[in-house]
N, C-alpha and C positions, 0 to 999 in steps of 0.2 A: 721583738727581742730588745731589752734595753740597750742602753748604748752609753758608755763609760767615754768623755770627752775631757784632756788636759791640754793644759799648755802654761809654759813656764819659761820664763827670760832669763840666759844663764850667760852670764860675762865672760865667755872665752870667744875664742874664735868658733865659725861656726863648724869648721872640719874639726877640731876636739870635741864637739858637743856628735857631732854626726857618727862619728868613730865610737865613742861611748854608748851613743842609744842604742847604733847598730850592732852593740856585743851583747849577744844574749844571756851568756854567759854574767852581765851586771846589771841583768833587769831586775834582780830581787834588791839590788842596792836604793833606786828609785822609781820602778813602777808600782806604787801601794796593794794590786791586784795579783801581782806572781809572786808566789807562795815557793816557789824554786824554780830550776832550768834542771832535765837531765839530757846525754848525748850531746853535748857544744861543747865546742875551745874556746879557749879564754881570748876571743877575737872576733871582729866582725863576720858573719856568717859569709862566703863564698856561694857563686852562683850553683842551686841545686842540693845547697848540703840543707839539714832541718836537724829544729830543736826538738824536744820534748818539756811545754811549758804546763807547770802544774797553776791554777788559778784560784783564787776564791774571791769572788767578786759580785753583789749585790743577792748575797746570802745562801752563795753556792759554789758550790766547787767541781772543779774537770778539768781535764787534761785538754789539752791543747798542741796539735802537731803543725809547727811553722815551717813553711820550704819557703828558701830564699831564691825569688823568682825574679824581680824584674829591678835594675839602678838606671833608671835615666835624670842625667845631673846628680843633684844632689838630693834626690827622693826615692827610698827605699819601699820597695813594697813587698810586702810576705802576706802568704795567705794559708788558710787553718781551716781544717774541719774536727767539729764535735758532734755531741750528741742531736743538738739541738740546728746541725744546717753548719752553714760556714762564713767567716768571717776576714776581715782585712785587718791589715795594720799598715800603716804608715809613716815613717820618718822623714822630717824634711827640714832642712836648717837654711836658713835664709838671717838678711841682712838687716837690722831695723834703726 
């Protein structure tokens, strides 16, 4: 399965960067891959709730369902199944 890897240095603090990533609701604002979000509030997802993430990404397109499953510190993890098997996501903000 390919595998789509970013990372970017953004001047704020790292809880405004962490509270931003984790709102699904503004992933089509800067992750180049989600095509939309539908079923999210405009807020970091809560333990158990999921998105519906639409994707087009290395010359293809699917749906993508996120349940917000595990926050130890300050690393989020959600995980998604599709067609093709299932996948991770991870967010983590840290200090550099």
């Amino acid at each position: 399965m390919p595998m789509i890897e970013t990372e970017v240095l953004i001047a704020r603090s790292s809880t405004d960067v962490f509270v931003f990533a984790t709102n699904a609701a503004r992933w089509p604002q800067w992750h180049p891959a989600t095509a939309g979000v539908d079923d999210v509030p405009d807020r970091p997802l809560v333990e158990g709730e999921t998105v519906l993430e639409h994707i087009r990404a290395v010359g293809r397109t699917f749906d993508a369902r996120w349940r917000r499953r595990v926050r130890t510190g300050r690393a989020l993890g959600n995980c998604h199944r599709h067609a093709d098997g299932c996948g991770a996501h991870y967010v983590s903000a840290c200090r550099r």
